[in-house]
C-alpha positions as CSV (number, residue, x, y, z in Angstrom):
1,X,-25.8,-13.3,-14.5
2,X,-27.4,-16.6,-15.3
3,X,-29.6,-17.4,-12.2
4,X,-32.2,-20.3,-12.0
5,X,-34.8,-19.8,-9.5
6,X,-36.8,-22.8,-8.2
7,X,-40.2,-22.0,-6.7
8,X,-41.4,-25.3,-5.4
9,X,-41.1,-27.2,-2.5
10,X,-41.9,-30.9,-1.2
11,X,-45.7,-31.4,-0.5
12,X,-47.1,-33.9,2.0
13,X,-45.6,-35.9,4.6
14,X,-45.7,-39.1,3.7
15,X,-43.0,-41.6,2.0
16,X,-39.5,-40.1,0.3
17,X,-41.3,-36.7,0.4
18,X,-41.6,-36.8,4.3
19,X,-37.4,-38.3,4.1
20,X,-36.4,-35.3,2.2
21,X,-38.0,-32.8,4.4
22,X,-36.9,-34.2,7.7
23,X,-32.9,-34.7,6.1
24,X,-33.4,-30.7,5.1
25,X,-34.9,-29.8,8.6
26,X,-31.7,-31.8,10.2
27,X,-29.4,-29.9,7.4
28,X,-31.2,-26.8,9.0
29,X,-30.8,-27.7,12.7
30,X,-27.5,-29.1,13.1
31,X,-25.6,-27.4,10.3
32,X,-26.7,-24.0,9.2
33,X,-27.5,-20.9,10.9
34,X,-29.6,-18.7,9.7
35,X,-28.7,-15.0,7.7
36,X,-29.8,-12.1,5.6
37,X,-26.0,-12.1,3.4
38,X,-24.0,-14.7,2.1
39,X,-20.7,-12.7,1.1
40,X,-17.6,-14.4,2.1
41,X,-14.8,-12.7,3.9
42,X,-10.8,-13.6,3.5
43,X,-9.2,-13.7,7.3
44,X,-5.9,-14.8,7.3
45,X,-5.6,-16.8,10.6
46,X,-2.3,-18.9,10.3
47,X,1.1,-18.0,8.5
48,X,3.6,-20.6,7.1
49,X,6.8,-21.6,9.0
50,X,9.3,-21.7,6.1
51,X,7.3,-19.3,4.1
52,X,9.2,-18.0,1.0
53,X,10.6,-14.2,1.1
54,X,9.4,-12.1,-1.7
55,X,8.4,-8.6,-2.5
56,X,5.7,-7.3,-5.3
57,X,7.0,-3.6,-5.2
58,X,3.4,-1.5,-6.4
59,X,3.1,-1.5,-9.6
60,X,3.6,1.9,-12.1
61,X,0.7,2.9,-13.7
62,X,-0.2,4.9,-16.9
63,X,-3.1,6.5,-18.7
64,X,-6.4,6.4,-16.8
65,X,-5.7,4.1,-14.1
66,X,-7.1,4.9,-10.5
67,X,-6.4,3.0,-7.0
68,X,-9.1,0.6,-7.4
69,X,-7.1,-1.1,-10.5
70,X,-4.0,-2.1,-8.6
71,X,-3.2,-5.7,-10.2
72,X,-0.3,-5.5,-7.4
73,X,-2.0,-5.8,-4.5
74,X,-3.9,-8.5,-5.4
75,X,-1.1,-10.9,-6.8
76,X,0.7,-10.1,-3.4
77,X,-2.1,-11.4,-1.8
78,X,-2.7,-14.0,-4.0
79,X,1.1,-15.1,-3.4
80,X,0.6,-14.6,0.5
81,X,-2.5,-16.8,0.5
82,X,-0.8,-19.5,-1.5
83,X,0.8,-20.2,2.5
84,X,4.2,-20.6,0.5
85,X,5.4,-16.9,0.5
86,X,6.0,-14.2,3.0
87,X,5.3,-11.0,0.8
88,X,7.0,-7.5,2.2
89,X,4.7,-4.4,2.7
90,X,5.4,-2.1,0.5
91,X,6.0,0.5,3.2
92,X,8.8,-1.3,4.1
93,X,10.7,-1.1,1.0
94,X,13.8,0.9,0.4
95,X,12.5,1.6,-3.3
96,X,9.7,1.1,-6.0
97,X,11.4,-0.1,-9.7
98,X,9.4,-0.6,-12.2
99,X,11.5,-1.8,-14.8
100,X,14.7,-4.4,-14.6
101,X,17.3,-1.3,-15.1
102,X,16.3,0.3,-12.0
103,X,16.4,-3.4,-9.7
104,X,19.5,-2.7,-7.0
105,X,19.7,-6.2,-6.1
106,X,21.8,-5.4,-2.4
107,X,18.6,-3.5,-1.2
108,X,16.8,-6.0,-1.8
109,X,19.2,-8.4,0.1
110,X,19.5,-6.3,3.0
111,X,16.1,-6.6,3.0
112,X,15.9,-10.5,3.4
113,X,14.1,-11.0,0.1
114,X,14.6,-13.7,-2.0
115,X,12.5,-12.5,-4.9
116,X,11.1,-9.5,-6.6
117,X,8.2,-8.9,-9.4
118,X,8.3,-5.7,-10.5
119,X,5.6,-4.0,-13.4
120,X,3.6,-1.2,-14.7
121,X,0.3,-0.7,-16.0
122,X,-0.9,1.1,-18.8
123,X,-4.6,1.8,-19.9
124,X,-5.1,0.7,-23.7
125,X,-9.0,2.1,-24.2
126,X,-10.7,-0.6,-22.7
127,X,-7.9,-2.9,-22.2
128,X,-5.1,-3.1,-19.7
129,X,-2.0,-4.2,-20.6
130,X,0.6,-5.7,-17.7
131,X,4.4,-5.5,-18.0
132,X,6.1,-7.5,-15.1
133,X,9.3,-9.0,-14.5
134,X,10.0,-11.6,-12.0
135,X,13.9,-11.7,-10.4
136,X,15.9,-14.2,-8.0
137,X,17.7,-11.7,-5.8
138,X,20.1,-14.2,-4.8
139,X,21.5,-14.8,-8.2
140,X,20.6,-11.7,-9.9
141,X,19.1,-13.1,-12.4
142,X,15.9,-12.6,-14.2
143,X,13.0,-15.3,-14.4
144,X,10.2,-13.6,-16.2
145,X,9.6,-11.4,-18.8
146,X,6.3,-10.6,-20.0
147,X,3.5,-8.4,-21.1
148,X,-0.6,-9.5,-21.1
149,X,-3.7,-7.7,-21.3
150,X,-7.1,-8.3,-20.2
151,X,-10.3,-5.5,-20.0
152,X,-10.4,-3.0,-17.8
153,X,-13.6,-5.0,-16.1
154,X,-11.5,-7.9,-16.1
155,X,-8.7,-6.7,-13.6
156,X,-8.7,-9.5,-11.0
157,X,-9.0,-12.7,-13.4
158,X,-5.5,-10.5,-14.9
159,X,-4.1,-10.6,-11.4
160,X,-4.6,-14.2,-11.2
161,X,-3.3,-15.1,-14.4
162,X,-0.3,-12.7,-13.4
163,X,-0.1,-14.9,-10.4
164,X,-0.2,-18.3,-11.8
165,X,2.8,-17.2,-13.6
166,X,5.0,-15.9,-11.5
167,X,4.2,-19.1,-8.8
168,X,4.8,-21.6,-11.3
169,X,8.2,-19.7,-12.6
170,X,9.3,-20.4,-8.7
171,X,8.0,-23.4,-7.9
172,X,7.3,-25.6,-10.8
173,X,4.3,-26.2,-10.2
174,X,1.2,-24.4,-12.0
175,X,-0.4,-21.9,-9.9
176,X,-4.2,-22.1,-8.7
177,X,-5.1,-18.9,-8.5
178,X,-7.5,-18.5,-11.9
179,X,-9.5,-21.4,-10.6
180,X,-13.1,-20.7,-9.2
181,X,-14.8,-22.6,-5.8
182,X,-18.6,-23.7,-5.8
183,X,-19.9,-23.5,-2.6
184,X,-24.2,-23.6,-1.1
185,X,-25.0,-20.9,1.9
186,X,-28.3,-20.5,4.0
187,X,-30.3,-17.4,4.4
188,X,-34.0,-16.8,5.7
189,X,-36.1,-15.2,3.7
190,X,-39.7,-14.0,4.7
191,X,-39.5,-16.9,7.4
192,X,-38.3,-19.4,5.1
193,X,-34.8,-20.8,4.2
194,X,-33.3,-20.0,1.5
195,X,-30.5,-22.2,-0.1
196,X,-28.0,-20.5,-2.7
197,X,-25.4,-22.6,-5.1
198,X,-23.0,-20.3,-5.4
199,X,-19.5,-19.8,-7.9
200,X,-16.8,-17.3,-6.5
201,X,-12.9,-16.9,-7.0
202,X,-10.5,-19.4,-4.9
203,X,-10.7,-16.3,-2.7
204,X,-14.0,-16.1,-2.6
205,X,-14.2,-13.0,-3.9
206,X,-16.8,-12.0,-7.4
207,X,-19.4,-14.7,-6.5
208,X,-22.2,-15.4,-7.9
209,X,-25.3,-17.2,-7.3
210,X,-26.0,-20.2,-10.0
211,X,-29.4,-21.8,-8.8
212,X,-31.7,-20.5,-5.5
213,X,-33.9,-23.0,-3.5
214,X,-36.7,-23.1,-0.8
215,X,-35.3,-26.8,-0.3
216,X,-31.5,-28.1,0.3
217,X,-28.5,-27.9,-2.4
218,X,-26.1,-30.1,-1.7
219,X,-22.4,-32.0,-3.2
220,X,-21.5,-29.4,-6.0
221,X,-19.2,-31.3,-8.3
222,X,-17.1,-29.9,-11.4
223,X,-16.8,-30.8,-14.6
224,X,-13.0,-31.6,-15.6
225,X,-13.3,-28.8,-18.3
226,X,-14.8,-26.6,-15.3
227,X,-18.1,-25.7,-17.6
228,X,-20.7,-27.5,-15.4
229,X,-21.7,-28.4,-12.5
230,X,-23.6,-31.2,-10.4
231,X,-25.3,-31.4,-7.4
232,X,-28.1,-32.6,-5.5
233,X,-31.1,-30.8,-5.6
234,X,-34.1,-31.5,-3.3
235,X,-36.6,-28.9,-4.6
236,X,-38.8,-31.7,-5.7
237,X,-39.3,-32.9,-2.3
238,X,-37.1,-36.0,-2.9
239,X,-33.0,-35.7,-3.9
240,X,-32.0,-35.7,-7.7
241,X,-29.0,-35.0,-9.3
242,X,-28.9,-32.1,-12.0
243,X,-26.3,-30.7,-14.3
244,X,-26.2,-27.4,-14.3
245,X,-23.9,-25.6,-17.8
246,X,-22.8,-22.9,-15.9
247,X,-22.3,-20.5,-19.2
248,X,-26.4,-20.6,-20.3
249,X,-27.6,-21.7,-16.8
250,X,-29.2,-25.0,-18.5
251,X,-30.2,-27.3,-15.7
252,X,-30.6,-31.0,-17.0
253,X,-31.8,-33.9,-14.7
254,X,-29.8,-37.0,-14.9
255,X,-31.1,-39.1,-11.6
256,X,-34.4,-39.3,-9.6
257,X,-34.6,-42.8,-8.9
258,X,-36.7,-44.1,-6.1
259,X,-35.0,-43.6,-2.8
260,X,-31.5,-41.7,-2.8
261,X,-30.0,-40.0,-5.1
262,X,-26.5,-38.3,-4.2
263,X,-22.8,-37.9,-4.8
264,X,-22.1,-37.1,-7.6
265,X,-18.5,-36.9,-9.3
266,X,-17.3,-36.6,-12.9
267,X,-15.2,-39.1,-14.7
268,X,-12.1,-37.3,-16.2
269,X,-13.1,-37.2,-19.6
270,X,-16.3,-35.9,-18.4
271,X,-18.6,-38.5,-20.2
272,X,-19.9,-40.3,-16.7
273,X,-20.6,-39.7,-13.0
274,X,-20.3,-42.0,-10.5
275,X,-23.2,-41.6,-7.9
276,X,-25.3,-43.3,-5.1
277,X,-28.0,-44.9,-5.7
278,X,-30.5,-46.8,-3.4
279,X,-33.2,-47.8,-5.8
280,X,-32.3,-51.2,-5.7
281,X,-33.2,-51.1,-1.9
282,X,-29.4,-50.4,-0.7
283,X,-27.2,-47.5,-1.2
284,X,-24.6,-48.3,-3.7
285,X,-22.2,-46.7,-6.0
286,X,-23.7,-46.5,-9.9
287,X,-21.9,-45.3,-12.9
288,X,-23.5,-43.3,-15.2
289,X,-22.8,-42.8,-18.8
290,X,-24.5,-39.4,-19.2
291,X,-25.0,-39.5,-22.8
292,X,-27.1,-43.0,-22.6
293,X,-28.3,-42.7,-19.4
294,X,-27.0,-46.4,-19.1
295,X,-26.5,-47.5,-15.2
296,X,-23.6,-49.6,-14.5
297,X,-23.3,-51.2,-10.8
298,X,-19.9,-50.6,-9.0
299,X,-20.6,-52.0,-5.5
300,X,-22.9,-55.1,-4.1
301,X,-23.1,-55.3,-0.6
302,X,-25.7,-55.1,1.9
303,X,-24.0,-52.1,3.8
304,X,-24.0,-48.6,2.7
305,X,-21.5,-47.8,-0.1
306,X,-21.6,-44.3,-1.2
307,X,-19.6,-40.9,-1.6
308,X,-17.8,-42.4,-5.0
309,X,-14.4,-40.5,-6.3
310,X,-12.6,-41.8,-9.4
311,X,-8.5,-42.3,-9.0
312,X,-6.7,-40.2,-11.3
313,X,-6.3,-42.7,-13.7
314,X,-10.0,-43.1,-14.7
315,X,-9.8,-47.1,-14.1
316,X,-10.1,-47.4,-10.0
317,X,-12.2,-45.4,-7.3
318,X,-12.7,-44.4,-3.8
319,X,-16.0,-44.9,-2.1
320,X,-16.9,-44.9,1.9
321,X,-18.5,-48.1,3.2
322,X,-19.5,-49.3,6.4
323,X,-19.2,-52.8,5.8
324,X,-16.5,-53.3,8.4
325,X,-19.1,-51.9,11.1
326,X,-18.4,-48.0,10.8
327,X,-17.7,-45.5,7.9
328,X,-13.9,-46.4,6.3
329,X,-12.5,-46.0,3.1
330,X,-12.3,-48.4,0.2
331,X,-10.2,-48.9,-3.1
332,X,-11.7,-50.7,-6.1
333,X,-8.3,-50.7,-8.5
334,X,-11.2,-51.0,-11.4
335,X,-14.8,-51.9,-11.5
336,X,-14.9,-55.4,-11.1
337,X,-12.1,-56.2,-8.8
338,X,-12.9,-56.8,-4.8
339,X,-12.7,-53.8,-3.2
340,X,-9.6,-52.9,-1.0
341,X,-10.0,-51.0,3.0
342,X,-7.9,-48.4,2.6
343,X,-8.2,-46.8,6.4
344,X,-7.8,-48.7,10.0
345,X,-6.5,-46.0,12.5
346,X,-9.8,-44.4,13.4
347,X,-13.5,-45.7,13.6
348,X,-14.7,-42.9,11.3
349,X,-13.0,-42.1,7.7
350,X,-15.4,-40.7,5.2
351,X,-15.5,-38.5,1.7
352,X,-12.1,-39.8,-0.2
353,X,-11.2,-37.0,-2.8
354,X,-7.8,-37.9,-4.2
355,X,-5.2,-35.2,-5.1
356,X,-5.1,-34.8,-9.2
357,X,-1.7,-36.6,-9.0
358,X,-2.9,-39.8,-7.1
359,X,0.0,-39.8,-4.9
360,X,-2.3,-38.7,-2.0
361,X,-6.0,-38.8,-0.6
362,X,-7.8,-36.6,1.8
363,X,-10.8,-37.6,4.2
364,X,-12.8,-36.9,6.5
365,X,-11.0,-38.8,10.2
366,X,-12.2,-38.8,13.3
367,X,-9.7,-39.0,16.4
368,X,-10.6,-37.9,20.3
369,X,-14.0,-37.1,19.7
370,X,-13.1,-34.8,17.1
371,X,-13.7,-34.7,12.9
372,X,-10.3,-33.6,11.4
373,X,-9.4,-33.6,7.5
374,X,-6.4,-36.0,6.9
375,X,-4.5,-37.1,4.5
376,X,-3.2,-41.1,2.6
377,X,-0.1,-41.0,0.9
378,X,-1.1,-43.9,-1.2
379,X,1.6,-46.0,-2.2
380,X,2.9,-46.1,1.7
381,X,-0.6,-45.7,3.5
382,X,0.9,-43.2,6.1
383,X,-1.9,-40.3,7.3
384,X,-1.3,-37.7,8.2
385,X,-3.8,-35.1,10.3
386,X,-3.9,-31.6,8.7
387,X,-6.4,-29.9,10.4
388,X,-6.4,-28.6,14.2
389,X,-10.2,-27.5,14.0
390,X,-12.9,-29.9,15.3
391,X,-16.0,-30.3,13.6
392,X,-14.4,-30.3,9.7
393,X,-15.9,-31.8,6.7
394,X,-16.1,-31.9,3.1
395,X,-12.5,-31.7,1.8
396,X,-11.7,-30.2,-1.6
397,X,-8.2,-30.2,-3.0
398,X,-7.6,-27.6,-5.6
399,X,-6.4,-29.1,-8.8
400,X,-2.0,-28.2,-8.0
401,X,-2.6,-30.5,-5.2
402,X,-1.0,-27.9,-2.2
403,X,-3.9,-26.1,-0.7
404,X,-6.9,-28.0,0.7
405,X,-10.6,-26.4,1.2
406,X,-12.7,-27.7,3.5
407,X,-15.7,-26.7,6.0
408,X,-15.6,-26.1,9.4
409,X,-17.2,-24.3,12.3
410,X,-15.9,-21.2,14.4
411,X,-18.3,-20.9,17.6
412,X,-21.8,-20.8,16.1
413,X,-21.0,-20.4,12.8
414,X,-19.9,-22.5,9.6
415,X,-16.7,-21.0,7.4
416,X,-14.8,-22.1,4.9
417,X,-10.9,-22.9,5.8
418,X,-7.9,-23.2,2.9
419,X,-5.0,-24.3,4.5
420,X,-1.6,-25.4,2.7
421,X,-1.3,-28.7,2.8
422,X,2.7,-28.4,3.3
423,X,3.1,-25.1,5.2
424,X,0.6,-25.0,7.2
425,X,-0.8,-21.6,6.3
426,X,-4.3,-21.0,6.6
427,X,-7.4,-18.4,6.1
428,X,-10.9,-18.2,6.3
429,X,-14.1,-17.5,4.3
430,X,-16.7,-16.6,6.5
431,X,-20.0,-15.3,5.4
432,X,-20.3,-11.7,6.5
433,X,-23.8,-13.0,8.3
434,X,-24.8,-16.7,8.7
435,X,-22.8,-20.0,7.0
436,X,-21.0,-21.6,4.5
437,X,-20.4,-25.2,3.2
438,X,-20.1,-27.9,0.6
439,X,-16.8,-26.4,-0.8
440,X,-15.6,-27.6,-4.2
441,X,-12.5,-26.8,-6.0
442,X,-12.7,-26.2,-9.4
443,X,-9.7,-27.8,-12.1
444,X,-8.0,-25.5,-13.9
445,X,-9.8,-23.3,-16.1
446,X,-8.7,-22.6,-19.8
């Protein structure tokens, strides 16, 4: 495990030092309770209306193989998780194939399903190798056919890959289950709070903790080629941006500027960030050419411009501005044209994070006294409210564009929520003690 441990904290009270320790006690107060563990949970709270019917009989195993490597469980899960299908329980089926010639496709029907993955595993010394087949039960027919191995250690990132497979195969669209979610959690340690940067599965399961902190960790952004990471670090006593290489656990600081430092996001080729910057005595949106370190200024206005997102196309971007008199979103269609207010319905729209396709946006939208997560189409401008919850924040799309991550509060304590941005499914990630936040969905990984 590659770990970085920072041992320092902000000293003395005055000036940015005396900023950043009052914005980490508010962080402390108002947004994270304090715990001993930061594991996350999966509680499946909503189901999908016009989920799809399918069944992942067990798969057969052979050679040494024991309960705890059943790759079929957890692509059934995966599947159910995805909000799009309704997977049978096993108990309730009427038999357990393994391979095509043993499919009775009427079962099946009588059951209601409208497809089947079937498999078996075998144990190749340290590998296992997956055969599974993937059927429409309607038409009889078979969709997949395929073998792939992985380690024996490696069993879940098999599953995913299993996964991703068989939900592109029916849908068209590549799956997101192989992907990974960056996340920061709050524990007290010896008195003292304890902030952990954190890399898990999109299930939250397998984390592990990248960079530990005395002082707050905050806006983990990916790399498009998923090797690295950014954030906002305030172990210094003031906030700077790092880049983190998540493989050798490198930590490189790019921005400690006078004043604020914050929100960063990768270009898509990965060469720049875009990122806020007040050392010219305003917060505005900068673009960075990490190689050069050369600075380019986006925005020029006296309000606050911050929380920066590149379009898809790598030309225009999203930013949040209150220069109409409250947080709204803004457009710039590239970096010198006049920007563009993107939101009107609501007095508070903050965080843009478009979907990889650019046909939509997600925010952060306050309506009745209440912070939802909604969503721009973006060629018609109609929004649409996806979230029921009340205090939500910091969406995260993941990189197929149909579920959305964001944070959010259950009583006195800060989850994680996926929901399906179409089916309205929905689960949880709850820390088993204390809170969670600053999700961040990773692209695909390859």
């Amino acid at each position: 495990m590659n770990r970085t441990h920072i041992k320092f904290s902000a000293r003395g009270a005055s000036g940015l030092g005396a900023i950043a320790r009052a914005l980490a006690l508010l962080l402390l107060v108002s947004g994270f309770a304090v715990s001993a563990r930061a594991e996350l949970l999966i509680r499946v709270t909503e189901g999908a209306d016009r989920a799809i019917p399918m069944a992942v009989v067990p798969f057969a195993k052979s050679g040494d193989l024991g309960a705890a490597h059943d790759l079929s469980d957890i692509v059934r899960q995966n599947l159910m998780l995805s909000g799009e299908f309704a997977t049978l329980s096993p108990e309730k089926m009427l038999s357990l194939p393994s391979r095509g010639a043993d499919v009775y496709y009427r079962d099946w029907r009588l059951l209601g399903q409208r497809y089947l993955l079937i498999g078996e595993l075998t144990r190749d010394g340290a590998k296992v190798v997956v055969r599974y087949e993937l059927f429409d039960v309607n038409r009889e027919e078979r969709l997949l056919g395929e073998t792939a191995s992985a380690p024996v250690k490696s069993m879940r990132s098999l599953a995913h890959f299993v996964s991703d497979k068989v939900y592109e195969a029916i849908t068209g669209v590549p799956g997101a289950f192989s992907t990974k979610l960056a996340y920061v959690t709050l524990q007290k340690r010896g008195g003292e709070p304890l902030y952990k940067l954190q890399v898990s599965d999109f299930d939250g399961q397998r984390s592990r903790i990248r960079l530990e902190s005395k002082e707050p960790i905050l806006s983990p952004a990916w790399s498009p080629d998923a090797k690295k990471l950014a954030y906002v670090s305030f172990e210094t006593g003031k906030p700077a941006i790092y880049i983190h290489e998540l493989a050798t656990g490198a930590r490189t600081k790019i921005a400690a500027f006078a004043g604020l430092n914050s929100a960063p996001a990768w270009s898509s080729d990965g060469r720049s960030l875009l990122m806020t910057l007040s050392k010219d005595g305003n917060a505005e949106i900068y673009k960075m050419d990490i190689a050069s370190r050369k600075l380019t200024r986006l925005t020029n206005h006296w309000a606050i411009d911050t929380e920066g997102a590149w379009a898809p196309d790598g030309k225009g971007f999203y930013f949040t501005s209150d220069r109409s008199g409250g947080p709204q979103i803004y457009y710039k269609q590239s970096e010198r044209a006049a920007p563009r207010r993107l939101t009107f319905g609501s007095r508070y729209n903050a965080r843009p994070r478009p979907s990889a396709d650019g046909k939509h946006v997600y925010y952060v939208h306050q309506r009745a006294g209440a912070f939802h997560i909604a969503r721009m189409n973006t060629d018609s401008g109609e929004e649409t409210v996806l979230t029921r919850t009340r205090l939500d924040e910091s969406p995260s799309v993941s990189p197929n564009g149909r579920m959305l991550i964001y944070a959010t509060r259950q009583g006195e304590q800060s989850v994680l929520t996926v929901i399906s941005v179409e089916g309205g499914a929905s689960y949880t990630l709850p820390a088993t003690e204390g809170d969670v936040r600053d999700p961040a969905w990773s692209p695909v990984i390859r």
